[in-house]
C-alpha positions as a Markdown table, in Angstrom:
| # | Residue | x | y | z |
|---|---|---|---|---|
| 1 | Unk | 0.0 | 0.0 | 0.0 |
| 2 | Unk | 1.5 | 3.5 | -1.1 |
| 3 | Unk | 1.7 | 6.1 | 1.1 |
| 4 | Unk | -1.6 | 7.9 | -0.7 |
| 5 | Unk | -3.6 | 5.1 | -0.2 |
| 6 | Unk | -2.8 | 5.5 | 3.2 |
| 7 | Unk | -3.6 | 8.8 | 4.1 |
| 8 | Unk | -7.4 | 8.7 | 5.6 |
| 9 | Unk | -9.4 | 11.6 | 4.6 |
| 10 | Unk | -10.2 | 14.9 | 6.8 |
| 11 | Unk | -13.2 | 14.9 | 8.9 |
| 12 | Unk | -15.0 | 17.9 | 7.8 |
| 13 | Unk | -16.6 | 20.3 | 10.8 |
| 14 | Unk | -20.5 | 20.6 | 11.3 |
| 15 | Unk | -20.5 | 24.0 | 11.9 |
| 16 | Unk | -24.5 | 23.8 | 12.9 |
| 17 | Unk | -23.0 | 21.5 | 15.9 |
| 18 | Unk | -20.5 | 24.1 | 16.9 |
| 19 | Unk | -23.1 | 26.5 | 16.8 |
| 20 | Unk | -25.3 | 24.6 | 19.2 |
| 21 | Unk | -22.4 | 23.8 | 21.9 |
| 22 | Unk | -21.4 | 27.7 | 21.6 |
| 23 | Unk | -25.3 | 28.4 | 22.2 |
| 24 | Unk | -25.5 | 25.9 | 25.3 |
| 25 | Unk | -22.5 | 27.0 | 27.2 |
| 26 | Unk | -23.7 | 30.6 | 26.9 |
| 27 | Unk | -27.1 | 29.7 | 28.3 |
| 28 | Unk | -25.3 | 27.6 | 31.0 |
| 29 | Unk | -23.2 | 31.0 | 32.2 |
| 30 | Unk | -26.8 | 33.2 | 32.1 |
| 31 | Unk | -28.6 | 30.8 | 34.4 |
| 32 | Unk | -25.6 | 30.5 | 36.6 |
| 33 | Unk | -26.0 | 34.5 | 37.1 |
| 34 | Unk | -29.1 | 34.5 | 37.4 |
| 35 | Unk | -28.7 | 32.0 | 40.6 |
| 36 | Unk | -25.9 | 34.3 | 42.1 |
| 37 | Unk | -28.7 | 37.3 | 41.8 |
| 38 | Unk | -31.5 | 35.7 | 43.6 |
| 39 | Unk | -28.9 | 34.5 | 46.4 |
| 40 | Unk | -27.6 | 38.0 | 46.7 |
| 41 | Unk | -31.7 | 39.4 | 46.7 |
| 42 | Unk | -32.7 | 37.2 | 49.4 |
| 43 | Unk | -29.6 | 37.2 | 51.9 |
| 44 | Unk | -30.9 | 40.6 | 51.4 |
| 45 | Unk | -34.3 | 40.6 | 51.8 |
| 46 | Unk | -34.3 | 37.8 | 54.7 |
| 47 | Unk | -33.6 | 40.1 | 57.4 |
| 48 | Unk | -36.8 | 41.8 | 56.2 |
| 49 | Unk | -39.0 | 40.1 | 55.3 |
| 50 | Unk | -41.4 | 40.5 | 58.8 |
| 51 | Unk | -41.4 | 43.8 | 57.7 |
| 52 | Unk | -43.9 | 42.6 | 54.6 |
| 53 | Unk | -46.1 | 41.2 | 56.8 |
| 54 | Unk | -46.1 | 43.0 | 59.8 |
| 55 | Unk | -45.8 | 46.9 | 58.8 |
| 56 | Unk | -43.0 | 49.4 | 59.0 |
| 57 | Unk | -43.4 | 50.5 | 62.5 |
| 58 | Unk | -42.7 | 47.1 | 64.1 |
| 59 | Unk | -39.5 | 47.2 | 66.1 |
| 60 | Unk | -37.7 | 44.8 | 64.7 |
| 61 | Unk | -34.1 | 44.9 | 67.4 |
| 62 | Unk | -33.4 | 41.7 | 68.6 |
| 63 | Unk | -34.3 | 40.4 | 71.9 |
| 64 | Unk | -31.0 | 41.2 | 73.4 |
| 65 | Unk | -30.7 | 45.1 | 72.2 |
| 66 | Unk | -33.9 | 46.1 | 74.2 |
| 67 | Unk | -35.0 | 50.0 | 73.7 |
| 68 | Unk | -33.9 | 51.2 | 76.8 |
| 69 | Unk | -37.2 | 53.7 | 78.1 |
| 70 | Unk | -36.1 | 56.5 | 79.9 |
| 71 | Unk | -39.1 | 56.0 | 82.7 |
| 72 | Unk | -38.1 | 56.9 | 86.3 |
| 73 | Unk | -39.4 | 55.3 | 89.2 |
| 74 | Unk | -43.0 | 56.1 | 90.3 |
| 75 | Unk | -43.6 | 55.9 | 94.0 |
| 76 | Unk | -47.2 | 54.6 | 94.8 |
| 77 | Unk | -46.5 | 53.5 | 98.3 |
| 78 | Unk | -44.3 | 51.9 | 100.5 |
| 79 | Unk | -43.9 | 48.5 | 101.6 |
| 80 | Unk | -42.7 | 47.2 | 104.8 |
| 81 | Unk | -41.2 | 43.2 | 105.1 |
| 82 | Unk | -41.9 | 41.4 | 108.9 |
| 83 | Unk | -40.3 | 38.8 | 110.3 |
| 84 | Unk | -42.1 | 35.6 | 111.7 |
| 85 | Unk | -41.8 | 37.8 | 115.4 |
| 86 | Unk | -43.9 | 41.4 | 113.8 |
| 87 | Unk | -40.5 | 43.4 | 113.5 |
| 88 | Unk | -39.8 | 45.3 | 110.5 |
| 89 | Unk | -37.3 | 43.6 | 108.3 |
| 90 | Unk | -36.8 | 46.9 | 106.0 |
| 91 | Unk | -39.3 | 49.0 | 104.2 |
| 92 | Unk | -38.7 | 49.9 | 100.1 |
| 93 | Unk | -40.8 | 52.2 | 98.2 |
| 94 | Unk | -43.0 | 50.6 | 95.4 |
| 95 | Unk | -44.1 | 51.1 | 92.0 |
| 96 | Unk | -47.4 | 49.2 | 91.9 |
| 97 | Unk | -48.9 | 47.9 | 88.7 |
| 98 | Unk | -52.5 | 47.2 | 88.9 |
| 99 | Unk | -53.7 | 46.9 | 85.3 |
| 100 | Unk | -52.8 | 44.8 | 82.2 |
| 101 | Unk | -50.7 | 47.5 | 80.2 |
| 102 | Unk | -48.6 | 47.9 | 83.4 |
| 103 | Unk | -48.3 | 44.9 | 84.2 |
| 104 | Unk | -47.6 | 43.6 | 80.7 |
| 105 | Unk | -44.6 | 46.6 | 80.4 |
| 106 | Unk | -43.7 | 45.8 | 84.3 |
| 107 | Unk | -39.5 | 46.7 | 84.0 |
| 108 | Unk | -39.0 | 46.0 | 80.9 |
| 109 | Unk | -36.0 | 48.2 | 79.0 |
| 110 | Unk | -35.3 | 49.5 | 82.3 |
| 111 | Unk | -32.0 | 49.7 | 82.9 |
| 112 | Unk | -31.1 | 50.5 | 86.6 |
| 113 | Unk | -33.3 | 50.4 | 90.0 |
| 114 | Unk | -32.6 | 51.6 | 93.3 |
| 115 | Unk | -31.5 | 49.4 | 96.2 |
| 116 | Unk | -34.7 | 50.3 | 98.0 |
| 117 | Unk | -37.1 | 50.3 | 94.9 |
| 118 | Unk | -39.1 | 47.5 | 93.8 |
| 119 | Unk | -42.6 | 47.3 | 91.4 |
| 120 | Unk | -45.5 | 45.6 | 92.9 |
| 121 | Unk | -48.1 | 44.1 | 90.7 |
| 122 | Unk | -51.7 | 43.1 | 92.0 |
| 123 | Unk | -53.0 | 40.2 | 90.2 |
| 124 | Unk | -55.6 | 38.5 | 92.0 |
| 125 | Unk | -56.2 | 40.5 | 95.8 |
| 126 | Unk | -59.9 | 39.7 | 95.8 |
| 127 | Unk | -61.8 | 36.6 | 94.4 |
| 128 | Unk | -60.1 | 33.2 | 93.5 |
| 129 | Unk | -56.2 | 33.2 | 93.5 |
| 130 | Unk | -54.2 | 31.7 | 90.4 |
| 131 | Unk | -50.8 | 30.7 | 89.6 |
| 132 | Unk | -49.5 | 33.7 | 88.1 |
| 133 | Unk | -47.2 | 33.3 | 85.2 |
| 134 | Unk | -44.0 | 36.2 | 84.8 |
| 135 | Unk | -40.8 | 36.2 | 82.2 |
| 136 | Unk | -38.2 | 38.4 | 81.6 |
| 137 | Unk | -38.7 | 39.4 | 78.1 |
| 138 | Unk | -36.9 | 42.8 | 77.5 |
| 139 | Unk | -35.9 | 43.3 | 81.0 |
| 140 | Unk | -32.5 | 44.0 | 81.6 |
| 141 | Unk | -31.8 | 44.3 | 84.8 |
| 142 | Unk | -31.4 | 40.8 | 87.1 |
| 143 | Unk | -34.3 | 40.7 | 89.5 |
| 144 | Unk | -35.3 | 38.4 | 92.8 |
| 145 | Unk | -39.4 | 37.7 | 92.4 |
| 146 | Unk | -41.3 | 37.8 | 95.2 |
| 147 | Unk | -44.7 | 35.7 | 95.1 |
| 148 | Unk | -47.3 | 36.8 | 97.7 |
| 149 | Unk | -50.6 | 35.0 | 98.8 |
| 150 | Unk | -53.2 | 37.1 | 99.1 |
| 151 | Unk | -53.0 | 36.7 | 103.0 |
| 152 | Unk | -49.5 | 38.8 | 102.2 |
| 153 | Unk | -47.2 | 36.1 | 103.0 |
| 154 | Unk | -44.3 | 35.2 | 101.0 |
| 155 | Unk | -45.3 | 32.1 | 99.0 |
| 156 | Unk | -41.7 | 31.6 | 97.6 |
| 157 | Unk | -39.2 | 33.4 | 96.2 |
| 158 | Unk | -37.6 | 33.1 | 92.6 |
| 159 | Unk | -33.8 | 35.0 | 93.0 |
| 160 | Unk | -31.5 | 36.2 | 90.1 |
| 161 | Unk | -33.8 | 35.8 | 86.8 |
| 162 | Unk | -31.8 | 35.8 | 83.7 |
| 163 | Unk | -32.2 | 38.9 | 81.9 |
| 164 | Unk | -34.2 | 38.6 | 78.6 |
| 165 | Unk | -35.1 | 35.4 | 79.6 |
| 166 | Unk | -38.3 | 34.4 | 77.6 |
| 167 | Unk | -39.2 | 31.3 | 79.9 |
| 168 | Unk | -42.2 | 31.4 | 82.4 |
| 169 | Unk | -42.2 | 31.9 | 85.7 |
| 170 | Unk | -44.9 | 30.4 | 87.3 |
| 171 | Unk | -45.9 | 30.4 | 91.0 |
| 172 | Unk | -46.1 | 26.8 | 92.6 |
| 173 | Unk | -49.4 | 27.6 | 94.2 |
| 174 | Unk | -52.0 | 30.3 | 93.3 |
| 175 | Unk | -51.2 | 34.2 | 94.7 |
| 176 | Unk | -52.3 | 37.4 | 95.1 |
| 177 | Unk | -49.0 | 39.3 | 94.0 |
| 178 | Unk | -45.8 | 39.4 | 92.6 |
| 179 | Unk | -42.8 | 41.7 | 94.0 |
| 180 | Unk | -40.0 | 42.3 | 92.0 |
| 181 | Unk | -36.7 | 44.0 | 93.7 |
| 182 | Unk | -33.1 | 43.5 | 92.2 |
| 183 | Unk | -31.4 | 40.2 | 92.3 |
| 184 | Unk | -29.9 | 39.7 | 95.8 |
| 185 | Unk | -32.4 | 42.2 | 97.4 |
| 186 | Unk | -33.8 | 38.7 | 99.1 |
| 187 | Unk | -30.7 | 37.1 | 100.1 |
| 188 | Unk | -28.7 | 40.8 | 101.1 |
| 189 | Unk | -32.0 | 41.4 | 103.7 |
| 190 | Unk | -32.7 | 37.5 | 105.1 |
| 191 | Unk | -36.4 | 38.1 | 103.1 |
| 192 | Unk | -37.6 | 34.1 | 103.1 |
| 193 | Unk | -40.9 | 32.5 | 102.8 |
| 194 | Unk | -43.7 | 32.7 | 105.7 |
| 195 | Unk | -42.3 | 36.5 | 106.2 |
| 196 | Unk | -44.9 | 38.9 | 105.9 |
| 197 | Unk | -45.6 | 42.0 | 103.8 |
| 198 | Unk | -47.7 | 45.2 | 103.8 |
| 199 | Unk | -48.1 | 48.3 | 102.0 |
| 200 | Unk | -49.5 | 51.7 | 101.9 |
């Protein structure tokens, strides 16, 4: 066999098929774009999207960068502590909160008390007596809670709560009120279930 009778002839290039490849690797590079832009809108958007459903004046700050509300202490009365003999224990002014909108705001984004201050919140001082149910949602500042029967005896006593803390707090047994003081009021004064409380 001769050398030209050897030599195989040249494939000839299907331009139509180049054509097509070119056409698919450009549509490949689009959609990948596209994907990076719709990752980019919604890391975006994420952060606001309660803002769609909820309106523009919702506070959206997180549960640990409260608004701090520049409220000062309201005296309504003071209240004395008793030991099991009748003494006086110590007295502390009080803030009371008698109502649902106070006692739903209670401390919250407050951000100092008083040694001697504390807020006193009437739940259930005439009729049947429930559990009462607190948290610390928004509040700053570490508090002791105080649950009172409505005989005003100290049911039992709940010390340093977690700031922000958005777990219940429930009394063991149904009361009358709920004082809250700063965390280590109770254990700095000897305050202890069975003592007694009044106010005026």
């Amino acid at each position: 066999m001769t050398k030209k009778q050897s030599q195989q002839p040249k494939k000839k290039s299907n331009p139509a098929k180049n054509e097509k490849k070119t056409s698919f690797d450009i549509r490949k590079v689009v959609i990948f774009c596209i994907a990076l832009i719709l990752i980019a809108v919604l890391i975006i958007a994420i952060p606001n999207i309660r803002l769609l459903f909820v309106g523009q004046d919702v506070d959206v700050s997180t549960p640990h960068e409260p608004k701090v509300i520049d409220l000062e202490f309201r005296q309504d009365g003071e209240l004395d502590f008793f030991d099991y003999d009748g003494s006086v224990i110590t007295t502390i002014d009080i803030e009371i909160a008698d109502d649902d909108g106070s006692r739903l705001q209670g401390l919250m984004g407050r951000d100092s008390m008083e040694e001697n201050q504390g807020m006193l919140f009437i739940y259930y001082s005439t009729g049947t007596p429930r559990p009462a149910s607190m948290w610390m949602k928004n509040t700053i500042i570490p508090l002791d809670m105080i649950f009172i029967r409505q005989d005003k005896t100290i049911s039992e006593i709940v010390e340093d709560t977690v700031p922000f803390d958005e777990t219940p707090i429930i009394s063991s047994e149904p009361i009358g009120y709920v004082l809250e003081v700063n965390a280590g009021f109770t254990r700095r004064h000897g305050i202890e279930p069975g003592h007694k409380v009044t106010w005026r």
